[in-house]
C-alpha positions as CSV (number, residue, x, y, z in Angstrom):
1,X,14.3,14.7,-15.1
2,X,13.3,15.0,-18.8
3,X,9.4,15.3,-19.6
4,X,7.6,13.9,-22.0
5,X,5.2,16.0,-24.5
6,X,1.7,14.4,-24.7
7,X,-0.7,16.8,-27.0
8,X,-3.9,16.5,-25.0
9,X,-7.3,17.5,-26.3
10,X,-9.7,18.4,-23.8
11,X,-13.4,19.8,-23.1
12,X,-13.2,23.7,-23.1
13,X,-15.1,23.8,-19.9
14,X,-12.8,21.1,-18.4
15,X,-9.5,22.8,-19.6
16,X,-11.4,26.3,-17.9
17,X,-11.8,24.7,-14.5
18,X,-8.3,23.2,-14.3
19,X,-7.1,26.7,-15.0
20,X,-9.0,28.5,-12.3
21,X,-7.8,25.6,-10.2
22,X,-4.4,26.2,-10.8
23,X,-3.9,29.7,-10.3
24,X,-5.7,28.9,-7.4
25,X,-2.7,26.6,-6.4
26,X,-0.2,29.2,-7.9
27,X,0.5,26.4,-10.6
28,X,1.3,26.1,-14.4
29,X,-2.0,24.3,-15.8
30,X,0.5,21.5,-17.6
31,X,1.6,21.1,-13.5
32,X,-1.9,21.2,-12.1
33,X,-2.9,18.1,-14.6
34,X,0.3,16.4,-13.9
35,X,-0.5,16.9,-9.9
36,X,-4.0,15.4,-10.8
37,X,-3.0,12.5,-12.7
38,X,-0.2,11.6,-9.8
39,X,-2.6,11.4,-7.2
40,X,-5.3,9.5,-9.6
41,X,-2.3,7.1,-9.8
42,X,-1.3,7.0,-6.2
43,X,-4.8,6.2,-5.1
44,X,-5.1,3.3,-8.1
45,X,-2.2,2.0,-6.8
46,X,-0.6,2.4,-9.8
47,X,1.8,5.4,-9.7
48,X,5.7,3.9,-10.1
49,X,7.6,4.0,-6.7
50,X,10.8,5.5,-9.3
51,X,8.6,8.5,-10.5
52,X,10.2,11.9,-9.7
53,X,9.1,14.6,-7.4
54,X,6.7,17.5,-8.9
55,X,7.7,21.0,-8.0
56,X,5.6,22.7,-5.3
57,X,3.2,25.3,-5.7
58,X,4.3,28.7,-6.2
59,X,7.1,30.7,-7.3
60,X,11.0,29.3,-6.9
61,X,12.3,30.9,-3.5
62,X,14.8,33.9,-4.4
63,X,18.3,33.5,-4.9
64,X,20.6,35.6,-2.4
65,X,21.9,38.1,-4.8
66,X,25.8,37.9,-5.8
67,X,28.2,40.4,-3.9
68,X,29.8,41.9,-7.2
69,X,32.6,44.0,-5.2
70,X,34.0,40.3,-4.3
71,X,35.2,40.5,-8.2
């Protein structure tokens, strides 16, 4: 699913905490805010039942590395 850019301008001190928060997580900072806002929405009631699924915490899992004598 495509993202949207959204320049945001934020309190220094805020921007700070969401850091240490999201390395905490072992998250981007733009995916830390975009967890945030989600669950701000979910608990509004407001978050739309067609909105994709945000990537876990963490690194992506390892691929099996390819077999080259196959080739």
């Amino acid at each position: 699913m495509p993202r949207k850019n959204i320049p945001l301008r934020i309190d220094p001190a805020v921007a700070d905490a969401i850091s240490r928060w999201a390395q905490d997580e072992t998250r981007s900072v733009n995916s830390q805010i975009e967890m945030m806002l989600r669950e701000q929405l979910r608990r509004a009631g407001r978050l739309p039942k067609n909105v994709g699924k945000i990537a876990k915490p963490g690194r992506p899992a390892k691929k099996e590395p390819i077999d080259q004598s196959v080739f």
